[in-house]
Every structure is written in structure tokens, then in C-alpha cells.
DRENDO-519793 format. One record per residue (C-alpha): residue number from 1; x, y, z. Coordinates in steps of 0.2 Angstrom, whole numbers, plus 5000, padded with zeros to 4 digits. Example, Ala and Ser with C-alpha at 12.3 -4.5 7.8 and 13.67 -1.06 7.14 Angstrom:
<nodes>
    k     u     v     w
    1  5062  4978  5039
    2  5068  4995  5036
</nodes>
This chain:
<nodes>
    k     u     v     w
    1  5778  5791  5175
    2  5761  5790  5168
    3  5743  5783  5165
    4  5742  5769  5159
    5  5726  5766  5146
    6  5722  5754  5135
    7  5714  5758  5119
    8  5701  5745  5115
    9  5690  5742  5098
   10  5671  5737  5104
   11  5658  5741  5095
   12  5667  5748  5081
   13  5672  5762  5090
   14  5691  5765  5100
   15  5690  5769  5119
   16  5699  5774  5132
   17  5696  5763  5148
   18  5706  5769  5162
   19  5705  5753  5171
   20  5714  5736  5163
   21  5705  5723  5172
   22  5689  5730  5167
   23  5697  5728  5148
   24  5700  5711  5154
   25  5686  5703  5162
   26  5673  5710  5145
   27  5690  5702  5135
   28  5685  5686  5145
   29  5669  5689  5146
   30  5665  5688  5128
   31  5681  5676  5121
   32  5671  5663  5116
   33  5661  5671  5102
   34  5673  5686  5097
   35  5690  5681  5102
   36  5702  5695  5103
   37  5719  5698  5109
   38  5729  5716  5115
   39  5742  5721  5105
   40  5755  5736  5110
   41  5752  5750  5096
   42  5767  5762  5103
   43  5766  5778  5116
   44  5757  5796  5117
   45  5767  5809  5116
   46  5762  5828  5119
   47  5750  5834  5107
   48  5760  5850  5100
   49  5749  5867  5090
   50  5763  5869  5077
   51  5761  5859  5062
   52  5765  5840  5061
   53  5777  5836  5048
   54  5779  5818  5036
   55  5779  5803  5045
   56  5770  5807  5061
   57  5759  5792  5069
   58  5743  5797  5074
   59  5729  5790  5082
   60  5712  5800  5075
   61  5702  5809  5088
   62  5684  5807  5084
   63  5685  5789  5074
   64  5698  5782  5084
   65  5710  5773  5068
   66  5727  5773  5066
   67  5736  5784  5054
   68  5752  5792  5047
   69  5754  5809  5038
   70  5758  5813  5023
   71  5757  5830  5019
   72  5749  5844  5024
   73  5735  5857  5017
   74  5732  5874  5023
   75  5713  5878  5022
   76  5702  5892  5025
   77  5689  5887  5038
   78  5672  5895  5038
   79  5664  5890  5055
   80  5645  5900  5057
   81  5645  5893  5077
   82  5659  5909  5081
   83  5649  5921  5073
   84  5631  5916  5087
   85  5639  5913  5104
   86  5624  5904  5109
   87  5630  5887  5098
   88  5650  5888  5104
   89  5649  5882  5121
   90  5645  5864  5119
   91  5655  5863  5105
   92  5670  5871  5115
   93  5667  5860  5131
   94  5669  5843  5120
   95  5683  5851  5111
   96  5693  5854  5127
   97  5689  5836  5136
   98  5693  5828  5121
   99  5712  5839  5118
  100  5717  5836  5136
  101  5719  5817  5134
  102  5732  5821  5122
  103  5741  5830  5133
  104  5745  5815  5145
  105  5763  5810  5142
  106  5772  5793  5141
  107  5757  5782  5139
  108  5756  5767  5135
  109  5744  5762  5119
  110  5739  5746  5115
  111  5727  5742  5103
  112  5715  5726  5101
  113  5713  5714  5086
  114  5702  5702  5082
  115  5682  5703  5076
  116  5670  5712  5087
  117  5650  5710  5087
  118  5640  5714  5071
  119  5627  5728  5072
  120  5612  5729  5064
  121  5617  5740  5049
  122  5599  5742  5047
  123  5597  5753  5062
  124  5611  5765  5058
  125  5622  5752  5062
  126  5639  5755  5069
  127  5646  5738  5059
  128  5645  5746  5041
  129  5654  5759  5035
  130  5645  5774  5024
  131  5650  5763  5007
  132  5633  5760  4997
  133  5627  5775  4986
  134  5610  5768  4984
  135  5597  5780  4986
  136  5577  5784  4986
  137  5581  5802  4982
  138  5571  5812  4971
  139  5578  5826  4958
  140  5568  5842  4954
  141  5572  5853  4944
  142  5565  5870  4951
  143  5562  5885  4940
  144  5576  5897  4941
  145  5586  5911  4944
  146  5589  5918  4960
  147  5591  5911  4979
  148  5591  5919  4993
  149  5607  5909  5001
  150  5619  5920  5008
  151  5637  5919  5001
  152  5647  5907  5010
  153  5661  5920  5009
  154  5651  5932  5023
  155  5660  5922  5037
  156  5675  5927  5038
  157  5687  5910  5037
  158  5701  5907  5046
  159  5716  5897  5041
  160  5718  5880  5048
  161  5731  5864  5045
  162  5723  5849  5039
  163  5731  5833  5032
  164  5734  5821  5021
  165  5733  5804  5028
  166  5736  5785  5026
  167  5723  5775  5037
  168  5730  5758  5043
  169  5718  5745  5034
  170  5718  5733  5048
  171  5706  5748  5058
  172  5694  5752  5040
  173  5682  5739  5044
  174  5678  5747  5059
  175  5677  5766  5058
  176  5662  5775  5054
  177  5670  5784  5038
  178  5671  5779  5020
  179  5689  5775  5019
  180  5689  5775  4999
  181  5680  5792  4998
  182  5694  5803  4989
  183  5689  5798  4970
  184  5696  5805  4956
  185  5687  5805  4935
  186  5695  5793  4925
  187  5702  5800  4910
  188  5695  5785  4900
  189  5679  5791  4886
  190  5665  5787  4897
  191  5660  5803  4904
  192  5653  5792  4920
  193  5670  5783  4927
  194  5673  5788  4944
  195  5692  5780  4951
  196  5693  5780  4970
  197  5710  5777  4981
  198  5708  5769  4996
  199  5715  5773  5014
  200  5718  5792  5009
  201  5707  5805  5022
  202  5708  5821  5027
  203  5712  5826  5044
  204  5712  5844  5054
  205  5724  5848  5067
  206  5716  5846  5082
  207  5711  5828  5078
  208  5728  5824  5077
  209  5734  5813  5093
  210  5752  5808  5090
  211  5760  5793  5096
  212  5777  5785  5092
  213  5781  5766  5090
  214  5798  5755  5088
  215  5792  5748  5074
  216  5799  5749  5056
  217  5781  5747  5048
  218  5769  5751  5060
  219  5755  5754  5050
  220  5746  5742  5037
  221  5744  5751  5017
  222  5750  5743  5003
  223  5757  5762  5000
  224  5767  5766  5016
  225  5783  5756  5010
  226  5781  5766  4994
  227  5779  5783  5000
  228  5788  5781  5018
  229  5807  5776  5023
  230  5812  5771  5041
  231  5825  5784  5048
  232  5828  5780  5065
  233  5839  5797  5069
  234  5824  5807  5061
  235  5810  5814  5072
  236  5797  5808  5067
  237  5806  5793  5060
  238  5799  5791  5045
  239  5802  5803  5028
  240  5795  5805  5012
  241  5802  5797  4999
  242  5804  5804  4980
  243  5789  5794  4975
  244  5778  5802  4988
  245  5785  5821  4984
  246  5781  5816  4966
  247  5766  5810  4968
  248  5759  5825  4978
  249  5764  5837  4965
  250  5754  5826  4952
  251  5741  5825  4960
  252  5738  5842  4968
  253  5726  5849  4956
  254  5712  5836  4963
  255  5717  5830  4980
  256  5720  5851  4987
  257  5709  5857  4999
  258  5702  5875  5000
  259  5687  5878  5010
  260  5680  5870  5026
  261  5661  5877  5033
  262  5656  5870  5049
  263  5638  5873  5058
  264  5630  5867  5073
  265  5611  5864  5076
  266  5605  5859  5094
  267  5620  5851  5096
  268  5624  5843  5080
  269  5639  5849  5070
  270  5639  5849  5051
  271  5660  5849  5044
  272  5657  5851  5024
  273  5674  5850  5012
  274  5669  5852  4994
  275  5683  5847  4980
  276  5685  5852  4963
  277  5686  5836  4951
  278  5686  5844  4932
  279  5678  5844  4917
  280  5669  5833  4907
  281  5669  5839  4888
  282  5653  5832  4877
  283  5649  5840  4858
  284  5634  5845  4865
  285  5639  5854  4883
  286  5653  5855  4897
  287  5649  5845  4914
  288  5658  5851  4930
  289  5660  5839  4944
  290  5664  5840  4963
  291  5663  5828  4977
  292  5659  5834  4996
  293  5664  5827  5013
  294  5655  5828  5026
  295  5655  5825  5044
  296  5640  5823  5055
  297  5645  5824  5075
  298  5634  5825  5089
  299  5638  5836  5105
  300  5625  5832  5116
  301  5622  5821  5128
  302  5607  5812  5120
  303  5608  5801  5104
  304  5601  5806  5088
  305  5596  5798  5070
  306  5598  5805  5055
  307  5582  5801  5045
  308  5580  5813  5027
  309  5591  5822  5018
  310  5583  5841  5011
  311  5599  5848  4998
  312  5597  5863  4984
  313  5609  5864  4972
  314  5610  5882  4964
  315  5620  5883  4945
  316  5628  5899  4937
  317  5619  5895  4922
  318  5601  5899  4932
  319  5594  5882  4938
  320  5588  5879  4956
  321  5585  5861  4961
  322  5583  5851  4976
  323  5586  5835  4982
  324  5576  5826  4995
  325  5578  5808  4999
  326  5581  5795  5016
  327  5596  5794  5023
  328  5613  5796  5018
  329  5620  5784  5007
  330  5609  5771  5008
  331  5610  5771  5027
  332  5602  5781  5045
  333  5615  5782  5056
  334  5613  5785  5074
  335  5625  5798  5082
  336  5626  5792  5101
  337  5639  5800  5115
  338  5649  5784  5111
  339  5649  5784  5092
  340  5647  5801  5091
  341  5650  5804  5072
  342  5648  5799  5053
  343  5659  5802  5040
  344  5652  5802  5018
  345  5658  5807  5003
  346  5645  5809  4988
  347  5648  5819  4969
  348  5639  5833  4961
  349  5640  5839  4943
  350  5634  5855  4934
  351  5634  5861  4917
  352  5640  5878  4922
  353  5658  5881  4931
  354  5653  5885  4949
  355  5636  5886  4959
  356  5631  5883  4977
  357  5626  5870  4989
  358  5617  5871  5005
  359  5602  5860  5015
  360  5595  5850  5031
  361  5597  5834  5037
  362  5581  5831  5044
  363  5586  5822  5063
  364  5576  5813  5077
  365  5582  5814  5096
  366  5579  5798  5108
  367  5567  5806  5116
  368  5555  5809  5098
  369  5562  5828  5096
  370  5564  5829  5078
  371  5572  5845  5072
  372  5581  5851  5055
  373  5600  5851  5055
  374  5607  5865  5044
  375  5620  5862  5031
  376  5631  5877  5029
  377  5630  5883  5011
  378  5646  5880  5002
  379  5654  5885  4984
  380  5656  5873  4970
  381  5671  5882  4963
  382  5678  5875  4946
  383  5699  5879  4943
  384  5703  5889  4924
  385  5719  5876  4926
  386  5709  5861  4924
  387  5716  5845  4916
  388  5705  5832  4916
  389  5714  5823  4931
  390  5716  5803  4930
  391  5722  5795  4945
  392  5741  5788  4947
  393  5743  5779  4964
  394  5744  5761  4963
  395  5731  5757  4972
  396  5716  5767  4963
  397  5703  5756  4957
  398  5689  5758  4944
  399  5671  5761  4952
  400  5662  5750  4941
  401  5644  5750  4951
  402  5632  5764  4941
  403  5626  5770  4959
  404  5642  5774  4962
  405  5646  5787  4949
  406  5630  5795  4944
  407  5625  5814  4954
  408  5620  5809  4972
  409  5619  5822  4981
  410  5619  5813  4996
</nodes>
């Protein structure tokens, strides 16, 4: 009636093992310095290519946490890989392996607890999660006009589902993702405050693997109660409630979604998602600010560390600058075929109301190939219906750390 697999936290990182004793002699194995314990999360069910709707449990496909959604988004996906043939078949092959997992029905999922081994962060470490903005990065200002980056918009996009998702904080210490990267500008009169909401990602469809569980409150936030009701005749059993339906319509203007670019380089995929934030008025100019997502996932077979960062930041008001520093922030992370990703948010601000972005991330293979990673070139797009958004979910917290609220560019 199906495979049983148990889905095991080690190394920061959820796995399938196929086999339960071998889950049970490492369990054993290592129970005196990290003591854990297996606990039943709920069943797989068939991953489905029609939307999901509120209140779906998911487990995530590439950083292995649990999740529930709560709305969707409909964005247009710009991915340069289908337009050269040559960088589609790695990508499509992992793809594949990855969605047929989902496809095994009436399994069993159970999920560990307990503290696994630290990692040296200082190596890229797969312990930490991307939350310092401390940088060496450099700023120069470059002398104008002109670039000679091709407009995003040449690829033709394609409309996709993503979602907006709840992340259960028992698993946020142990993803490779900022979990309190959807920040919003305080409406307060420092024209630095940044507020960020924790537990709030953004998912895409095909990342999605859907489970159901018996459980009234399976998942840990201090905001599922608030936005999510237990309906037991309902599928899937939990519904908005009026404070999530009203919450989503206050906070559209700055949690919506529009563009995704993608772009793979020797086997390195770069996911960028830029957001509008709003505008800063001074007496003596407007400031425009956006933040940016992005993904770095390796599809090879051989591990690779990011090591420099190489952005350019084009303005409708005429100024060119670029951005070089180490890392991302503050950290090098190591893409290996077991932790195969890395997940940051960063901010950019312009005094002009859209511009471009676009770049390397400088990485070096195992074996001492080091190669350029492009960065597809995305818009910073202001909206004419901005109103200074201030954040309203109860758990939004004021970023008081300057590192944290100043340009990045990470």
C-alpha cells in the first residue's frame, strides 16, 4: 500500500532514506551527543498541477521544511535556460527525479526533532542561516548613461502559481533560507527602518509536495491559529479565516509578486524575485526602495562555493554603479548535491522610480574550476499607487541593526 520513508533532519537538510534501520542505527549511533527522536508529521498525497488552495500542508522540495498556504500569486516567469537548449537538460533531469517522489501515494512521513551537529558557518556552513547583512562590499558610482543590458522583457515569460506560505518554526533553524526575509518600510520618520515578518516565504508550484495530517494544529506559527480554522469536512481541512482575507487585501501592495527570472550557468541556477517597497519622500529628493530574493541551486554533480559577488545597478535618472564584494551576506555558502541551495534577501534604493539590476556571482568547483555565475537582469519597477506601506501582522518586528536597513546589494 506504499513505501514507507522516513524523512529525517541531518545536517540541516531533510532526506529521504528508504531504508529505517539505516535511519536507526545513525539515530543510535550518534544519541549520545545529539539525541533525537522521530516524530509522525502526516501522509504524502499526490502532488496535483492545478493550483493548491488555503490550508494545504506541504513539505518544500528543495529546503525540505514544513509549510502551509496561504494564498496564492500568479507571476510571470522569465527563464533564459528555454530559450539555449544546451542549459535545459540538467535542469530538466533534476526536475523530473525530484517531482516523481511526490507522486508516491499513501506514505508515511515522519519527521525528526531534536538538535543536530553544528557546521562550521565559517565554511559556508550548512548550520546558519543567510541572516547577517554584514558586508566588505565596495560602492562605485560609474559615470553614466547608457548600458548595454538587454531588457528583461526580451524573454518571453510565462505565467506560473507561486505562494504565499507560513514556515513551521520548529524547522527555521535548520533551512538554508532567511526565514524573516519579506520586510516591509516602517512608516515611522526615519527614512532608514526596515520591519520584517517572520515565517512568510514564497513558494512556486512545483516545489509544493503536499501531505495531510490528523492534527488540529500541525504546524508551529504564532500566526496559523489567527489566520487558519480546523474544518474537518473541508479538503484541505483548514480555511482562511476573515483576519487572513483581511490581511491579504492590506497588505497586497508590498507582499505581490510580478516577475521571476531564472538562469543557469555550468549547472548553477540563479531564481531572482524583485519586490516593490515604496517611497521614501526627503525635502531634498524621492528614494525608491525594492528588495530581491534570490536562489542559488546547484544541478551538478560536483559541489561548488560561492566566493564574490559582481552587481550593477542601472537608474532612470542616468547613473551606472557596481557593487563588488565577498560573499553574500556575510557568508560563502557551499552548494553540494546534498544541500543543493541558498536562499537571501537583500534591499536596493534609487532616487529615480525604476532602473535595472543584473550581475555574477563569482563560484569555485571542488575540483579549483572557478567560473562566473550570471545573474539574469531584472527591473526595479516602482507602482504610481504607492502608499508608503507600514506592516500590520502581529508578528512584524522593527530591524534595528544599521546593517540591516542600509542598500546591500547583496
Amino acid at each position: 500500500m506504499g513505501l514507507l520513508v522516513q524523512v529525517f533532519m541531518w545536517n540541516q537538510r531533510w532526506r529521504i532514506l528508504p531504508r529505517c534501520e539505516l535511519l536507526l542505527r545513525r539515530n543510535i549511533k550518534k544519541q549520545a551527543a545529539y539525541p533525537t527522536k522521530l516524530a509522525e508529521v502526516g501522509r504524502l498525497i499526490e502532488a496535483r498541477e492545478e493550483r493548491y488552495e488555503t490550508g494545504q500542508l506541504f513539505l518544500h522540495r528543495i529546503f525540505g521544511y514544513r509549510g502551509v498556504i496561504l494564498f496564492p500569486w500568479t507571476a510571470r516567469v522569465y527563464d533564459r535556460d528555454l530559450h539555449n537548449p544546451s542549459k535545459i537538460g540538467s535542469a530538466t533531469s533534476v526536475n523530473n527525479t525530484s517531482q516523481q517522489r511526490t507522486k508516491e501515494n499513501s506514505l508515511h512521513v515522519k519527521a525528526s526533532t531534536g538538535t543536530p551537529p553544528a557546521i562550521n558557518s565559517a565554511q559556508g556552513g550548512e548550520g546558519t542561516t543567510a541572516a547577517s547583512y554584514q558586508t566588505d562590499s565596495t560602492r562605485e558610482p560609474e559615470s553614466s548613461v547608457g548600458t548595454a543590458q538587454v531588457d528583461p522583457k526580451e524573454v518571453k515569460g510565462r505565467v506560473q502559481t507561486f505562494y504565499q506560505v507560513l514556515i513551521d518554526t520548529r524547522d527555521c533553524p535548520h533551512i538554508r533560507a532567511q526565514t524573516e526575509a519579506v520586510t516591509f518600510l516602517g512608516n515611522q520618520d526615519s527614512n532608514r527602518s526596515l520591519y520584517a515578518i517572520p515565517g512568510l516565504d514564497y513558494v512556486a508550484h512545483e516545489d509544493i509536495m503536499p501531505y495531510s495530517s490528523s492534527e488540529k494544529s500541525p504546524l508551529q506559527h504564532e500566526l496559523f491559529d489567527k489566520f487558519l480554522t480546523h474544518a474537518p469536512e473541508a479538503d484541505p481541512p483548514f480555511v482562511g479565516q476573515d483576519t487572513l482575507k483581511a490581511w491579504q487585501e492590506k497588505n497586497h501592495p508590498w507582499l505581490d509578486m510580478s516577475d521571476v527570472h531564472k538562469e543557469t550557468t555550468e549547472n548553477v541556477r540563479i531564481t531572482v524575485i524583485p519586490f516593490y517597497m515604496g517611497c521614501r519622500e526627503t525635502p531634498a529628493s524621492s528614494v525608491y526602495w525594492w528588495r530581491y530574493c534570490i536562489r542559488l541551486e546547484n544541478l551538478g554533480e560536483l559541489s561548488v562555493q560561492l566566493r564574490e559577488r559582481h552587481w550593477r545597478i542601472f537608474s532612470l535618472s542616468g547613473t551606472l554603479e557596481t557593487v563588488r564584494g565577498r560573499g553574500v551576506v556575510g557568508q560563502e555558502p557551499i552548494l553540494s548535491p546534498r544541500l543543493p541551495a541558498f536562499q537571501y534577501s537583500s534591499h536596493v534604493s534609487l532616487q529615480a522610480p525604476s532602473g535595472h539590476m543584473w550581475g555574477t556571482f563569482r563560484l569555485e568547483r571542488e575540483d579549483g574550476y572557478s567560473f562566473d555565475c550570471k545573474i539574469p537582469p531584472f527591473s526595479l519597477e516602482s507602482k504610481p499607487e504607492d502608499v508608503s506601506p507600514a506592516p500590520t501582522a502581529p508578528t512584524a518586528h522593527h530591524d534595528s541593526d544599521s546593517n540591516k536597513k542600509r542598500d546591500d546589494s547583496d
